[in-house]
Structure formats: C-alpha cells, structure tokens
C-alpha positions as a Markdown table, in Angstrom:
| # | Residue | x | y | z |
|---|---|---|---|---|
| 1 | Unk | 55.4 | 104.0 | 186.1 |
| 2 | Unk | 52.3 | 105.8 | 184.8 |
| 3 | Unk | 50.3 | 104.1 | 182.1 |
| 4 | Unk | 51.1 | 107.4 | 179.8 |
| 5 | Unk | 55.0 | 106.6 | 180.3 |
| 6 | Unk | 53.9 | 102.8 | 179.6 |
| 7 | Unk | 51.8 | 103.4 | 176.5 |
| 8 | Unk | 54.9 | 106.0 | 175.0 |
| 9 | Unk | 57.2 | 103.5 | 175.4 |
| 10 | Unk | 55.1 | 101.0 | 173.4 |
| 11 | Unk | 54.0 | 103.3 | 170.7 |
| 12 | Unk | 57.7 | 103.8 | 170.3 |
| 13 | Unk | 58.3 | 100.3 | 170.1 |
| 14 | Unk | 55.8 | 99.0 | 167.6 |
| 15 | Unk | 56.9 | 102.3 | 165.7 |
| 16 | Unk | 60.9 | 101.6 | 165.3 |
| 17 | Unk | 59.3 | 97.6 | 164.9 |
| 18 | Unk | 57.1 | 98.8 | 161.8 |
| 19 | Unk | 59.8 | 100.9 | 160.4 |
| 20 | Unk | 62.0 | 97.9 | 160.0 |
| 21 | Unk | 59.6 | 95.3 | 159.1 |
| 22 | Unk | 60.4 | 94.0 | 156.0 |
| 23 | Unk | 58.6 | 93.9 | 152.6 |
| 24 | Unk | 58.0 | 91.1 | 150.2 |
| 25 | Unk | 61.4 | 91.2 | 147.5 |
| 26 | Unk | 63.8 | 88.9 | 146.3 |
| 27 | Unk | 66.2 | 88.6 | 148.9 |
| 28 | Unk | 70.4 | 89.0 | 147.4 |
| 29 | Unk | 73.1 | 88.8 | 149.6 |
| 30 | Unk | 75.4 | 90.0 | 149.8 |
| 31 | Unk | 74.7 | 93.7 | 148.0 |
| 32 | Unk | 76.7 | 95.4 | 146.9 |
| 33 | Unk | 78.8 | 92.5 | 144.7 |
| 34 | Unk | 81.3 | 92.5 | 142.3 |
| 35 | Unk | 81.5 | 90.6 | 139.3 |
| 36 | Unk | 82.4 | 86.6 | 139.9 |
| 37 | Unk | 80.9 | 87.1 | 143.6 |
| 38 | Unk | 79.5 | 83.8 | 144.7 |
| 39 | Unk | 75.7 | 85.1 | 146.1 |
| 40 | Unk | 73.2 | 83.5 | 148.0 |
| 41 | Unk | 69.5 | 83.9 | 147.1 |
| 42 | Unk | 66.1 | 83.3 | 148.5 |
| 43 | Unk | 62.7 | 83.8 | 148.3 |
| 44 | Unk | 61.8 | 85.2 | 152.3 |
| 45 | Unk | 59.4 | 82.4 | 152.5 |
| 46 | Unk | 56.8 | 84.5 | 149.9 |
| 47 | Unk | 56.6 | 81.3 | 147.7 |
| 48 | Unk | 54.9 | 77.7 | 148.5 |
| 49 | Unk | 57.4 | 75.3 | 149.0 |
| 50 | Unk | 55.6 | 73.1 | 146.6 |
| 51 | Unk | 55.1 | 75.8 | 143.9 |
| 52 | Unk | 58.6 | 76.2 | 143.1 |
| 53 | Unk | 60.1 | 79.1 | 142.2 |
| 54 | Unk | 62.5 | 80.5 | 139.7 |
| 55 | Unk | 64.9 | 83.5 | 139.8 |
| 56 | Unk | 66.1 | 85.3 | 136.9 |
| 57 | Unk | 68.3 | 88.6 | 136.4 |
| 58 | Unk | 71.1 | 89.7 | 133.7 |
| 59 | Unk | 73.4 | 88.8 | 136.6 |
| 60 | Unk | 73.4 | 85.1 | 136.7 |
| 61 | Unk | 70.3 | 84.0 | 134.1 |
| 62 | Unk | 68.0 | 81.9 | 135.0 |
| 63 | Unk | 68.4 | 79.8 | 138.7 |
| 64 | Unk | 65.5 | 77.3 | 140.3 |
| 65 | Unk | 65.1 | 78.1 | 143.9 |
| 66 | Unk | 64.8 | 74.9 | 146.0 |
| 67 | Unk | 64.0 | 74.0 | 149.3 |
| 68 | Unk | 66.1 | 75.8 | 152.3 |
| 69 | Unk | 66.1 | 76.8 | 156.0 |
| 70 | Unk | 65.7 | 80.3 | 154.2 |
| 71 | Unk | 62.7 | 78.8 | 152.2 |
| 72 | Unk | 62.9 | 78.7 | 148.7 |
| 73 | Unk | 66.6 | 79.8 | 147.8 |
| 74 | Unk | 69.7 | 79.4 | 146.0 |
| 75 | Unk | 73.7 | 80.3 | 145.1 |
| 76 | Unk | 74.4 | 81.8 | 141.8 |
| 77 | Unk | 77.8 | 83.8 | 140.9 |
| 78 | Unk | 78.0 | 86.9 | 139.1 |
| 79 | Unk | 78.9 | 86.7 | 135.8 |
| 80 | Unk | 82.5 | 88.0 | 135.5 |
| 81 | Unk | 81.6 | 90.2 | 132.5 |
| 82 | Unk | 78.9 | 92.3 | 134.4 |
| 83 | Unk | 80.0 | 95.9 | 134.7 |
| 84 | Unk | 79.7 | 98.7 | 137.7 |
| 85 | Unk | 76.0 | 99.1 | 137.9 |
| 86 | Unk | 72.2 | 98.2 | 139.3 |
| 87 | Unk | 70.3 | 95.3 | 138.5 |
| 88 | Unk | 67.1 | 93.8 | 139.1 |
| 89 | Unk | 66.8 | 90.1 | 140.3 |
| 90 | Unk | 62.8 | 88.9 | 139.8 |
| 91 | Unk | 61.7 | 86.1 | 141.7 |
| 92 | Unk | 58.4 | 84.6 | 140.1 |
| 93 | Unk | 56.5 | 82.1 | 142.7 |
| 94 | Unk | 55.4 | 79.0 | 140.5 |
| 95 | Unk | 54.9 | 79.8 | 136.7 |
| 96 | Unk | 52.7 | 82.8 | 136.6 |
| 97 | Unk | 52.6 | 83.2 | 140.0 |
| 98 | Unk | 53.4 | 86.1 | 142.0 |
| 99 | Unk | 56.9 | 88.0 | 141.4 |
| 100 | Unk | 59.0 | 89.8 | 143.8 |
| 101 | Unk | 61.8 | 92.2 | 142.7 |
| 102 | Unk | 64.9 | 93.6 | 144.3 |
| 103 | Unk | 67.6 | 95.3 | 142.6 |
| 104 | Unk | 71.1 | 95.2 | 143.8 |
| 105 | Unk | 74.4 | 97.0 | 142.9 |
| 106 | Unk | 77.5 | 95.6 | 141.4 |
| 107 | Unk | 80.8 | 97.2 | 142.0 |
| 108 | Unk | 84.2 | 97.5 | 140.5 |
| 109 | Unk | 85.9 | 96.5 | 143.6 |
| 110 | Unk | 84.9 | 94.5 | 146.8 |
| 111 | Unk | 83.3 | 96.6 | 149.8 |
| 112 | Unk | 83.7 | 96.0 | 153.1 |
| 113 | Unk | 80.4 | 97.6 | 154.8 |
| 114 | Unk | 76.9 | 97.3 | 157.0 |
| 115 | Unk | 73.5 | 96.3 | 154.5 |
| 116 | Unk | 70.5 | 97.6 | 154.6 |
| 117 | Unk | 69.4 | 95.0 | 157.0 |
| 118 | Unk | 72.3 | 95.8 | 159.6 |
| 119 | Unk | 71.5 | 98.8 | 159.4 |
| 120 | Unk | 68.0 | 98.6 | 160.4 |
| 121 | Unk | 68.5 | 96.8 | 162.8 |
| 122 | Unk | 71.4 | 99.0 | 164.5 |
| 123 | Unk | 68.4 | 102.0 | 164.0 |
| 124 | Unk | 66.3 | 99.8 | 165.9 |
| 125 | Unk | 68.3 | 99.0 | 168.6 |
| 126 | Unk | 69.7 | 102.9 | 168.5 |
| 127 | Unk | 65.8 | 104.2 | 169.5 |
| 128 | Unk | 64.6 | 101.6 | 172.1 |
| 129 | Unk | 68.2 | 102.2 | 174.1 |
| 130 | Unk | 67.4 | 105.6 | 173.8 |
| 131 | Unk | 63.7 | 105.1 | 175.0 |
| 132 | Unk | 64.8 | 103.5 | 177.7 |
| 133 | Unk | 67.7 | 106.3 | 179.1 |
| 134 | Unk | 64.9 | 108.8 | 178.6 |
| 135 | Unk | 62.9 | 106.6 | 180.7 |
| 136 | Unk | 64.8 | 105.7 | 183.0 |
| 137 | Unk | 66.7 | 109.3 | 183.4 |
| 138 | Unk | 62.8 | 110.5 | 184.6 |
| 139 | Unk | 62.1 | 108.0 | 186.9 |
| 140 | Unk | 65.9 | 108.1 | 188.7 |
| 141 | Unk | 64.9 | 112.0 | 188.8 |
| 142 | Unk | 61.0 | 112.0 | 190.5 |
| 143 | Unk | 59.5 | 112.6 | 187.6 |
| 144 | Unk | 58.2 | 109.1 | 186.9 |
C-alpha cells in the first residue's frame, strides 16, 4: 500500500475518532425520560474522587454523587410531576469547584430509541467500514 493511501486512511481515522470524542458534561441516562424514570447519573470521571461531588436539577433536587466504576455517580428518579420538556442537570466538582452541565429531555410517554452516544458510535463505525471498502475496492482493482 502506498504511504499516501496509509496516511488517508489515518487522517480519516483520528478524524471520525475526534468527531466522537466526548466533552466534559454531566452524564444522564437514559435521555430522553419520562416523569418517575429511575436514572442513572455520573460525573465522566471530571471530578476527584476525594472532592466529592453534588448534582442538582429541577428533576430530582439535590443528589451526592459517590464513588462508582463510572466515577463519581448516582440514581435519582424523576419527579412524577415534571412535565414534557428540557432540563438542565449541573454537576459541581467539590463545593465551588468546577461545574459541568447537560440538559436532557423529558417526555410524555416512554421512547424506545438509539442516544446520542449510540449514535456516534454507529457514525463511527459507518466511516472506517467505508474507509476500508474504498480501500480495499482499489487495491483488489491495481490501483493500490
């Protein structure tokens, strides 16, 4: 293979890698919910374990994120009042620390469905199967 096929193939690697790589945010799941949903929450591993952290949205109130295989996380259920909508859930690393927001949608009726996170990762897996027909296709043709 020639080191211009070689290098593409990388570059569209660390490309589709980059496009998927996630940011710092609270992380809900699942989203969307409905109202009385059981929900599991953590931090991503942003926080230090021995900080603490806290989570807080008109969702649940106020939760304490503790130590998890997840990091710093926690279950909390919807209130059974809260009405079709988006929220905001802000998790704050330590008192004052450093806060990370996601917001997340309630619905009026429970969805079946792919995340944001399955789809990524479908995208992902899309391009570098495609990457490698292409590349393939040209070297099963000569033209590698």
């Amino acid at each position: 293979m020639k080191p211009a096929h070689v290098a593409a193939a990388a570059l569209i690697g660390a490309a589709t890698l980059g496009i998927a790589a996630p940011v710092a945010t609270a992380q809900v799941e699942p989203d969307p919910m409905v109202a009385g949903q059981r929900v599991s929450i953590s931090d991503g591993r942003h926080c230090a374990t021995a900080s603490g952290a806290r989570v807080a949205s008109a969702l649940f109130g106020s939760v304490l994120l503790r130590p998890d295989a997840r990091g710093l996380a926690a279950d909390a259920t919807v209130a059974e009042q809260a009405r079709p909508g988006r929220y905001q859930v802000t998790i704050e690393c330590a008192p004052g620390g450093a806060r990370f927001t996601e917001t997340v949608t309630v619905q009026d009726s429970r969805v079946e469905g792919v995340n944001v996170t399955q789809a990524a990762g479908g995208l992902v897996l899309f391009v570098l199967a495609g990457s490698a027909a292409y590349l393939l296709r040209r070297r099963a043709g000569g033209r590698a």
